[in-house]
C-alpha positions as CSV (number, residue, x, y, z in Angstrom):
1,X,8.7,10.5,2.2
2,X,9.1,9.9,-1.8
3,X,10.1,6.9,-3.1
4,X,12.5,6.8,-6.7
5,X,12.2,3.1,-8.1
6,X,16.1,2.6,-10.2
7,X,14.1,-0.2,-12.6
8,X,15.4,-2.6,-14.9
9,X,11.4,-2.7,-16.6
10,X,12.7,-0.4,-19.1
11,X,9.6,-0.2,-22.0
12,X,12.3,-1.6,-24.9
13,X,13.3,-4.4,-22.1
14,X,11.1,-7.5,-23.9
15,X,12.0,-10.5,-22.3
16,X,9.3,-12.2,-20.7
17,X,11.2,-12.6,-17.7
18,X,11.4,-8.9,-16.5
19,X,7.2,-9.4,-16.6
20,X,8.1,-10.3,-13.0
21,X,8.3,-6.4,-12.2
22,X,5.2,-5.1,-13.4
23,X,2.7,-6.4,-10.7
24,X,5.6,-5.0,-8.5
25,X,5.8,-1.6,-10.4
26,X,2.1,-1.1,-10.3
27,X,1.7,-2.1,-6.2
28,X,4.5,1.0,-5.5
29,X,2.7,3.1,-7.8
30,X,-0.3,2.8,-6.4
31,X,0.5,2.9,-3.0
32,X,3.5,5.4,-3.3
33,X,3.1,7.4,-6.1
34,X,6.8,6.7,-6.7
35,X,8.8,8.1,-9.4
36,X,10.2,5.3,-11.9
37,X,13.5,6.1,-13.2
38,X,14.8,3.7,-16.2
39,X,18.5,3.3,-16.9
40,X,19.4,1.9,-20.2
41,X,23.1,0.1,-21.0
42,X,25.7,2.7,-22.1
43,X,26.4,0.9,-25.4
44,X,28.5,4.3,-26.8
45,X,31.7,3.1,-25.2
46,X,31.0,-0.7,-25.9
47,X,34.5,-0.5,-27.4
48,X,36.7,0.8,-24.3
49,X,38.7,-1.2,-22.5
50,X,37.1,-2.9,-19.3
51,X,39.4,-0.8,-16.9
52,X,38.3,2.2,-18.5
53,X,34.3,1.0,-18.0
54,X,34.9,0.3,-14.6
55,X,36.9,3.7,-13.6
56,X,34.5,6.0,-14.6
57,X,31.2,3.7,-13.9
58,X,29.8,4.0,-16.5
59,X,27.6,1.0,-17.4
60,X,24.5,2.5,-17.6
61,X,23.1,5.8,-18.8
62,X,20.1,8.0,-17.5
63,X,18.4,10.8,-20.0
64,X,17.1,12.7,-17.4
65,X,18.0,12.9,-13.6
66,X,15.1,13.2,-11.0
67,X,14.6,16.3,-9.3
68,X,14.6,15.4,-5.1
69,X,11.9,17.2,-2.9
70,X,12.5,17.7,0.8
71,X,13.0,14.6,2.4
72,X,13.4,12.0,3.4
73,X,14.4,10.5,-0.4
74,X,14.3,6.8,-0.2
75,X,16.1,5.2,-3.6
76,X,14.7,1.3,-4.5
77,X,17.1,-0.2,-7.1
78,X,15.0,-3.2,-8.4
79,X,16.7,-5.8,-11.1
80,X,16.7,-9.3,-12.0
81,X,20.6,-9.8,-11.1
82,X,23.4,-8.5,-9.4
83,X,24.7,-6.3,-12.3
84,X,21.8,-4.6,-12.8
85,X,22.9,-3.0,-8.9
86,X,25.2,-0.9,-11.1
87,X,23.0,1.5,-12.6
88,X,22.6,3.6,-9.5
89,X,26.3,5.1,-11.1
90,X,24.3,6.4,-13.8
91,X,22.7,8.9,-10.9
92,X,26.2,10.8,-10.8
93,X,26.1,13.0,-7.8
94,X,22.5,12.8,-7.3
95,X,23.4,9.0,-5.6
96,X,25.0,10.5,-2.6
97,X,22.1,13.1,-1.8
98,X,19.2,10.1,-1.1
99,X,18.6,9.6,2.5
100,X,18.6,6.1,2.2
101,X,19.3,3.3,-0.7
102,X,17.8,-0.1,-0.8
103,X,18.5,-2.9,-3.7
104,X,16.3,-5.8,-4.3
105,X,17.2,-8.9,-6.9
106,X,14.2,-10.5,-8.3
107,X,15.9,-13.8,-9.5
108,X,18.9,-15.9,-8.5
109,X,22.5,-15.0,-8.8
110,X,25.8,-16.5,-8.1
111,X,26.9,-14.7,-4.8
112,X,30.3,-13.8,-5.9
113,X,28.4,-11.9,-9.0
114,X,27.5,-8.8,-6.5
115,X,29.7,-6.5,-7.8
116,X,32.1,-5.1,-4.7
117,X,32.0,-1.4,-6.3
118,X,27.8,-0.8,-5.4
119,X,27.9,-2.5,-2.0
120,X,29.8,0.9,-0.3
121,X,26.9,2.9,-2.0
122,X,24.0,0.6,-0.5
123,X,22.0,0.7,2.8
124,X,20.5,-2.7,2.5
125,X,19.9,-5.2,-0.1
126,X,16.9,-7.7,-0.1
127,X,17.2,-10.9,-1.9
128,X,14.3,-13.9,-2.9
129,X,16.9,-16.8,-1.6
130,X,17.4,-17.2,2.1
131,X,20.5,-19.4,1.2
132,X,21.8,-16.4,-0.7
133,X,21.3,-14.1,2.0
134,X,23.0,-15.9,4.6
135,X,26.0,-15.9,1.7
136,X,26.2,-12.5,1.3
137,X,26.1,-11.3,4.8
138,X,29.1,-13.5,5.3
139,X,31.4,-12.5,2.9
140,X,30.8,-8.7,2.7
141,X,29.5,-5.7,5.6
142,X,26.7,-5.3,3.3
143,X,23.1,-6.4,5.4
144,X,20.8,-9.0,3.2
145,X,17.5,-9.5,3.6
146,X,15.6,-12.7,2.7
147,X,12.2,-11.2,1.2
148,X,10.0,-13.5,-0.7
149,X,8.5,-12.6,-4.2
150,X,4.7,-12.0,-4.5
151,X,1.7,-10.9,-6.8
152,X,-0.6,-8.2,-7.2
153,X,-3.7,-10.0,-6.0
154,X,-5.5,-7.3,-5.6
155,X,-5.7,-6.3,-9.0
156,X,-4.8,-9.8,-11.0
157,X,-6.1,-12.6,-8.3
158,X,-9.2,-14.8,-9.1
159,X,-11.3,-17.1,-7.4
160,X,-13.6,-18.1,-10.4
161,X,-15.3,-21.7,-10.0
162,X,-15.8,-21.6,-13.9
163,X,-12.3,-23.3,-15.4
164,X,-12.4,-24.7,-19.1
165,X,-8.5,-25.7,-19.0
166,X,-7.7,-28.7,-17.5
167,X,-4.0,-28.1,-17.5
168,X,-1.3,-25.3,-17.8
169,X,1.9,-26.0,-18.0
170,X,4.2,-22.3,-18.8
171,X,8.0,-21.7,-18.6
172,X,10.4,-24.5,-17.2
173,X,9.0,-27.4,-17.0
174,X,9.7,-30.8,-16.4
175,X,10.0,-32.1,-20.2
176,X,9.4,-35.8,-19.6
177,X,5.9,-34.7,-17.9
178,X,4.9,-32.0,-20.5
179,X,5.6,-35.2,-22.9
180,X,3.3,-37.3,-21.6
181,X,0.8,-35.1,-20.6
182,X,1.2,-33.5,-24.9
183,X,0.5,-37.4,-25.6
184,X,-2.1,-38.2,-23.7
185,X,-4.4,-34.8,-23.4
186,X,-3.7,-33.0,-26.3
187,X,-4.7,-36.1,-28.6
188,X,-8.4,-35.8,-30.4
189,X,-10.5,-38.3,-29.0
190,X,-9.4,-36.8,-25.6
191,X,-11.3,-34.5,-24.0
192,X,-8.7,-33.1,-21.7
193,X,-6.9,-30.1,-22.4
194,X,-3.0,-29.7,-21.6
195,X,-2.1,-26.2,-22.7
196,X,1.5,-24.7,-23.3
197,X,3.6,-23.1,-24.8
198,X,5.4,-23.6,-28.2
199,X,7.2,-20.1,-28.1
200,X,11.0,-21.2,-29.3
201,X,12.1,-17.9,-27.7
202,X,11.5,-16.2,-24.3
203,X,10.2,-12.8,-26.1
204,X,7.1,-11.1,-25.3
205,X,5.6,-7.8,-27.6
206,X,4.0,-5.9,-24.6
207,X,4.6,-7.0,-20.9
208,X,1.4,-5.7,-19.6
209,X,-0.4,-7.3,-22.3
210,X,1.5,-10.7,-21.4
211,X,0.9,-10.1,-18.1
212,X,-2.7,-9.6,-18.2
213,X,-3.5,-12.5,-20.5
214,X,-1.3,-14.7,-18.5
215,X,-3.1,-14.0,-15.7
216,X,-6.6,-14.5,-17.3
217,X,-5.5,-17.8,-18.4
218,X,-4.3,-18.8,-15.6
219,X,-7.8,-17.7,-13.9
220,X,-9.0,-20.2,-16.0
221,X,-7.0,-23.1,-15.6
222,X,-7.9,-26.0,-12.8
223,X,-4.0,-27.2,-12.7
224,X,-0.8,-24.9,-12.8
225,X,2.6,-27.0,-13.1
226,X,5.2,-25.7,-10.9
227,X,8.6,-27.2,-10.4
228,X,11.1,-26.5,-7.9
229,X,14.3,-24.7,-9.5
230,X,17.4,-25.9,-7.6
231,X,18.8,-27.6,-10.7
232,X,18.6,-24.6,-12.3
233,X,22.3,-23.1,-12.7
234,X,21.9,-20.0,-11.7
235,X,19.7,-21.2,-8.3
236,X,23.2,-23.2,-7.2
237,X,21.7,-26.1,-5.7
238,X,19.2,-23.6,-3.7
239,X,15.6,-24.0,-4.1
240,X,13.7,-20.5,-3.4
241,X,9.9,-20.4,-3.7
242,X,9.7,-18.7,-7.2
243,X,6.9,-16.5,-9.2
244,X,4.5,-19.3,-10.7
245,X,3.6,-20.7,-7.4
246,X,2.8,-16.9,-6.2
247,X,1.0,-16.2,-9.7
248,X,-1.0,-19.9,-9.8
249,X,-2.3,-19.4,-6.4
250,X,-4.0,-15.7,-6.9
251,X,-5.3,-17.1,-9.7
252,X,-7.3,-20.0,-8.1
253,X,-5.4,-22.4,-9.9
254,X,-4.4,-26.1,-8.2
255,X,-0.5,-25.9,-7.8
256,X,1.3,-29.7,-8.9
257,X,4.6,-30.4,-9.0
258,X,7.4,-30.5,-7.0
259,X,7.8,-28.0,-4.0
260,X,10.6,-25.9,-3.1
261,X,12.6,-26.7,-0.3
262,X,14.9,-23.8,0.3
263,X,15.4,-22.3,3.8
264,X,12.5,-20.1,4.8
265,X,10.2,-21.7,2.5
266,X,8.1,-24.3,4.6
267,X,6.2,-21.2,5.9
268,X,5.4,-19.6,2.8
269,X,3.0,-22.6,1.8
270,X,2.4,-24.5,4.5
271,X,-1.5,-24.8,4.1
272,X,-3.3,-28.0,2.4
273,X,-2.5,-28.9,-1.1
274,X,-0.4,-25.6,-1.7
275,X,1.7,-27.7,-3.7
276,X,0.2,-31.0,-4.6
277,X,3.4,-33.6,-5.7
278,X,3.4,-35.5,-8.7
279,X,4.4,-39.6,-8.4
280,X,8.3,-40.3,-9.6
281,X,6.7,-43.3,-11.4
282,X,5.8,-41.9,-15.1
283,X,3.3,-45.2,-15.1
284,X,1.7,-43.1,-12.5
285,X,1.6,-39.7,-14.4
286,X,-1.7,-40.0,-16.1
287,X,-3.9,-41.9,-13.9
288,X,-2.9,-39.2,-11.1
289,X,-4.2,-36.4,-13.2
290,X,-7.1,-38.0,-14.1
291,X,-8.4,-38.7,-10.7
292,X,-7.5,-35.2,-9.5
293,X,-9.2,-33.5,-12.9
294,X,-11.9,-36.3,-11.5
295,X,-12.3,-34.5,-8.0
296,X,-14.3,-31.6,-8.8
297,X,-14.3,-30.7,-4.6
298,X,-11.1,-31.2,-4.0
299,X,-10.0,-29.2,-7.1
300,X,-12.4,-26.2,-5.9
301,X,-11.6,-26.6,-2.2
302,X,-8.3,-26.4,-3.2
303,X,-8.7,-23.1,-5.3
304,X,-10.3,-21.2,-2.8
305,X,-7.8,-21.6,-0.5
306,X,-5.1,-20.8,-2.4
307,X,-6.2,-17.7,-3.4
308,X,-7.4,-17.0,0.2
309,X,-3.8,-17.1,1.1
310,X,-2.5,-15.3,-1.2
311,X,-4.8,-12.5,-0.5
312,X,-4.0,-13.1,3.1
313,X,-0.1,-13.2,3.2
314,X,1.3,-12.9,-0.4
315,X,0.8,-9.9,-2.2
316,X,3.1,-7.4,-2.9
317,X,1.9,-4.7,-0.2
318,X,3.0,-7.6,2.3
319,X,6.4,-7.5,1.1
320,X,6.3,-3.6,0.7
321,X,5.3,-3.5,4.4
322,X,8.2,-6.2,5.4
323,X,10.9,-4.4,3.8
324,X,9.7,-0.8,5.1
325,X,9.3,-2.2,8.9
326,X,13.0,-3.8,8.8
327,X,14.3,-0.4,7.3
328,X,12.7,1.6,10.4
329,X,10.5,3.8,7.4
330,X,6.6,5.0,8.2
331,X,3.9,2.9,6.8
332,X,1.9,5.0,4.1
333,X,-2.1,5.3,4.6
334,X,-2.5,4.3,1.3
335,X,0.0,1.1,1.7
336,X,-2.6,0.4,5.0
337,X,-5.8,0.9,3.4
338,X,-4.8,-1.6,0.4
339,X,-4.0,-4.6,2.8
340,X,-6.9,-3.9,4.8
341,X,-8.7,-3.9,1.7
342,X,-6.9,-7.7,0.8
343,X,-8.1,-9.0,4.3
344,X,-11.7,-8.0,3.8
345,X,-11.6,-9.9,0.5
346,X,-10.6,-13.1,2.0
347,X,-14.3,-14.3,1.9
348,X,-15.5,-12.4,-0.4
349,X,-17.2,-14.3,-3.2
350,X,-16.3,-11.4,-5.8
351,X,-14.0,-12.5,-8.6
C-alpha cells in the first residue's frame, strides 16, 4: 500500500496555525514512508473571471506530479478548511487513477463552505467536529467522519517534574483573565511567572522550529490555559476539543480553563483534572491560581496523568489507526510497533 499526503504545509506556508500539521506530517512519515505532495495557489490567472477558475479547476498548481507504484494508491488530502479540498484538481488525470481518496480538515468550517465540485471526487472525508459531521452527512452523499485531533507524543511529550513557569497562556485566550493574571504575576515583587505572548501577528519563521520550542516550553510550564472555542465564528456555536488541550497534556502541563462541550467530546478527557475550570467570579481569579500553584501534589499528580493519557489514547498513530480501520485498509507493522511502543511508555519514568 503507498500512501500520497495532498498537504497544505507547504515550506513558504508561515502562519503559525498550519504548525498543526507537522506532528501529523512526521507520525505518517514515519510510520508510512508517505510521499508529501505540496500544492501551491495558482496566482497566474488571479485575473480571470471566477467562471473561468471554476471551469477548468484550476485553483491550485502542482510542479511535479507523483509517479504511482502498483497498488493499492491511497491519496490523504489534509488542510485547515474546506477549500483547501480543491487542490486534489491540481493532480489532473493522475486524481482518477488512486484506488482510494480520503480528505481530512484540521480546523472548523462553515458546512456550506465544502465546495460541491470535490465531494464526487472523494471516498470519505474526516472532520475534528462531531456537530459538523452529522451536517455534512445530511446535506450531501459524501460519508463524514468525526476524528479527533492529536499529538506526536512520542516524539514531543514530556513528563518532567522540573517546571520553572508557573503559567502559559498562548493563542486565544480569554482577555480579561490574561489581564489579570499580566497584573498580578508578571509585576516585580511577584515571584510568579505568567508567560505569553506579545506577537501582534500570527507569523512564525520556521514551523518546526516553532514547533519544537513550543513544545519545550510547554514541557516546562505547571499551568496551560485552554479555552473552549464555540464563540469562535468559524466553530458556529460548536465546541470541538481543539489542539492546546492535545499539546498541554503530552507535555505534562496542568490544563485550566474552560472545557469543550461538543458532541463526542466527554470521552476524549474524561479522566481527573483533564480540564480544571476557572471560577466566573474575577474576585476569585487570583486566589484560585495561587492555591493550585500552592499544591505541588496535585499539580504533579495531575501531570503525570495527563501525559499518561495522552500516550495511552491521543497521539496521532491512534487516529492513523481509527481512520485506516473505518476505511477497511491493513494496519502497517511499523504503525503497530509505534503504539505498542506508546503503551510501554505509560509508566515509564523516561522524559
Amino acid at each position: 500500500m503507498n500512501l500520497f499526503v495532498l498537504s497544505e504545509l507547504y515550506p513558504g506556508n508561515k502562519h503559525v496555525g498550519w504548525s498543526v500539521l507537522y506532528p501529523l506530517e512526521e507520525v505518517l512519515s514515519s510510520t508510512f514512508d508517505a510521499t508529501f505532495i505540496y500544492p501551491l495557489p495558482n496566482n497566474k490567472i488571479q485575473f480571470l473571471k471566477r467562471y473561468r477558475y471554476r471551469i477548468f479547476k484550476s485553483w491550485y498548481e502542482i510542479d511535479n506530479l507523483p509517479i504511482l507504484d502498483k497498488g493499492p494508491n491511497i491519496l490523504l488530502v489534509i488542510g485547515l478548511g474546506p477549500r483547501f479540498l480543491l487542490s486534489i484538481h491540481a493532480l489532473k488525470s493522475l486524481l482518477k487513477k488512486f484506488d482510494l481518496r480520503i480528505g481530512y480538515i484540521l480546523d472548523g468550517f462553515y458546512s456550506s463552505h465544502l465546495d460541491r465540485d470535490v465531494i464526487p471526487y472523494l471516498d470519505h472525508l474526516f472532520v475534528i467536529c462531531a456537530d459538523i459531521a452529522d451536517i455534512i452527512n445530511s446535506n450531501t452523499k459524501l460519508t463524514t467522519t468525526f476524528l479527533p485531533l492529536a499529538t506526536d507524543v512520542l516524539k514531543l511529550g514530556s513528563n518532567s517534574i522540573s517546571r520553572s513557569i508557573d503559567i502559559i497562556g498562548y493563542g486565544r485566550t480569554e482577555p480579561k483573565i490574561h489581564k489579570c493574571l499580566q497584573r498580578s504575576f508578571n509585576e516585580k515583587q511577584n515571584n510568579r511567572i505568567y508567560l505569553h505572548s506579545t506577537f501582534s501577528q500570527p507569523e512564525v519563521f520556521d514551523i518546526p522550529e516553532h514547533t519544537k520550542l513550543l513544545f519545550k516550553i510547554l514541557s516546562r510550564s505547571k499551568i496551560s490555559l485552554c479555552f473552549e472555542a464555540s464563540n469562535v465564528e468559524r466553530f458556529q456555536g460548536h465546541s470541538p476539543i481543539l489542539m492546546r488541550w492535545f499539546e498541554s497534556w503530552s507535555s505534562g502541563c496542568n490544563v485550566v480553563g474552560k472545557k469543550p462541550f461538543g458532541k463526542g467530546v466527554a470521552n476524549l478527557l474524561n479522566w481527573q483534572n483533564s480540564t480544571i475550570e476557572v471560577p466566573d467570579d474575577s474576585a476569585d481569579w487570583i486566589p484560585f491560581f495561587e492555591e493550585l500553584l500552592s499544591d505541588n501534589n496535585t499539580l504533579i499528580a495531575n501531570s503525570q496523568r495527563n501525559y499518561r493519557e495522552c500516550l495511552n489514547r491521543h497521539d496521532w498513530r491512534y487516529r492513523i489507526k481509527d481512520m485506516f480501520k473505518i476505511l477497511e485498509l491493513p494496519i502497517k507493522e511499523n504503525l503497530k510497533n509505534e503504539i505498542a511502543y506508546l503503551k510501554g511508555k505509560i509508566y515509564s519514568r523516561t522524559v
